[in-house]
N, C-alpha and C positions, 0 to 999 in steps of 0.2 A: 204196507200200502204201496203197490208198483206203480213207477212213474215218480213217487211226490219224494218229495227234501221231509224227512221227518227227524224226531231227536230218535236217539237208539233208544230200545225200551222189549220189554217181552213180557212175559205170566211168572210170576212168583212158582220156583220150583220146591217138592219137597226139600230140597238142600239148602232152600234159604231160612235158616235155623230163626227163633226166636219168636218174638209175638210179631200180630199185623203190620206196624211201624219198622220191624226191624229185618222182618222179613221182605218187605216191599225196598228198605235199603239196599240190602243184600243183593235182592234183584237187578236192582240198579247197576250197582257196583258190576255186577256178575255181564250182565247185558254191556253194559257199555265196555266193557273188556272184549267180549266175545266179537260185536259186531264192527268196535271202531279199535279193536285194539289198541285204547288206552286202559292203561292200568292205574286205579288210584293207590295209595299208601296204606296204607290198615289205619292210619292217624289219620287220614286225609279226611276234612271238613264238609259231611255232605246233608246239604239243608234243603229242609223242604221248599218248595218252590208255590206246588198249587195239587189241586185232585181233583179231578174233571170226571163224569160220570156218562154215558151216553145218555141222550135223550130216550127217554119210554117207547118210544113208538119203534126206536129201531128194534130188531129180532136178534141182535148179536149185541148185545152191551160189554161195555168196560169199564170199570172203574180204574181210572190212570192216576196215577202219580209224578208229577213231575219235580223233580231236583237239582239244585247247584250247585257248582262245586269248581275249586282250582285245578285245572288238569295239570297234572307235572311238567315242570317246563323242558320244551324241546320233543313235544310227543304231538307229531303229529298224526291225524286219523289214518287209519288201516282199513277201507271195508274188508270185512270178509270174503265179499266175492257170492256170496251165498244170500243173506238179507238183506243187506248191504250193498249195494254196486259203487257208489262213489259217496265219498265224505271231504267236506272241508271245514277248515274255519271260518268262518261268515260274519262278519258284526253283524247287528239286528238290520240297523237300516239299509245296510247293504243287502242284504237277504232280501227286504220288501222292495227295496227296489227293482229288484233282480224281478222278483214276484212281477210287481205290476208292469214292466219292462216284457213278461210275457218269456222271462230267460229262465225262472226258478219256479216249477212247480210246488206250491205249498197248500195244505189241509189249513182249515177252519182251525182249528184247535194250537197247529204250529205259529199259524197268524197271528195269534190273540197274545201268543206266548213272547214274541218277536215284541210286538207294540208295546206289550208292557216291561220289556227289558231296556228298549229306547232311555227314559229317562234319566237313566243310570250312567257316569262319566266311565264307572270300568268296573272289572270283575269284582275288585274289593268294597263298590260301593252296594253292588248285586249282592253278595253275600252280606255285608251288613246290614240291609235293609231285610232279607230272608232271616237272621239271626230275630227279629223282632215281628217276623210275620205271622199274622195266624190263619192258618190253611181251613177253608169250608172248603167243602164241597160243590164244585159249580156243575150244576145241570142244565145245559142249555134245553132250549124248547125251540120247536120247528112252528113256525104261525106262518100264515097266509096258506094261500091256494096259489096251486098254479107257477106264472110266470113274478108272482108276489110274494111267494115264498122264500121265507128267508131264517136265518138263524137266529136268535136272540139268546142274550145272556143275563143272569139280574140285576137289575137296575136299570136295563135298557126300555126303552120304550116298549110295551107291548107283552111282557116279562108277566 
């Protein structure tokens, strides 16, 4: 996506061995290597976060995976230069600020991701809350017309 602040991520290759869950790990692990050159541990803790699906009506769908995990200490991001142009570390609310500040281009999908990391005092309270979470599938849906158009997710109004 050029322009937006997105998490790194790509398409499960044949090299990412294993069934769907481990394969989409892999991916992970493999992606966030490639684009922010961090490297996680072969032991390193990586928990599901969420899996978001495009909505029906777009022509190009995804089903995404997103996951959390402790990056090694003292690594910071590398883009590649190639999918990647710049990377940082961000806290959440700093990120939406930036967002509404009109300084941080971000997607619908990075947004949602951001708001619901807020709550959390820090990365071990993130992972332990993932250690007991259970991932559906969120499909959002596109409603209204027009200038009223807007995004919805389940449970929101209109959903």
């Amino acid at each position: 996506m050029p322009g937006v602040w997105v998490f790194p991520g790509g398409t499960v290759d044949p090299g990412d061995a294993g069934d769907e869950e481990a394969a989409h790990r892999a991916c992970a692990v493999r992606e966030l290597h490639e684009e922010a050159g961090i490297e996680l541990e072969a032991d390193a803790e990586l928990l599901a976060w969420s899996r978001w699906i495009t909505p029906e009506f777009v022509s190009m769908r995804f089903d995404t995976r997103f996951y959390v995990a402790l990056a090694p200490a003292h690594s910071p991001p590398r883009p590649d230069r190639s999918e990647i142009t710049e990377a940082a570390w961000v806290a959440p609310g700093e990120a939406l600020e930036r967002h509404s500040a009109g300084e941080l281009a971000l997607v619908f999908p990075t947004i949602k991701h951001l708001e619901a990391l807020i709550p959390y005092s820090s990365a071990d309270a993130v992972l332990a809350a993932a250690r007991d979470r259970v991932v559906e599938p969120v499909l959002p849906r596109v409603i209204g017309e027009g200038q009223e158009r807007r995004v919805v997710l389940p449970g929101d109004p209109g959903y």
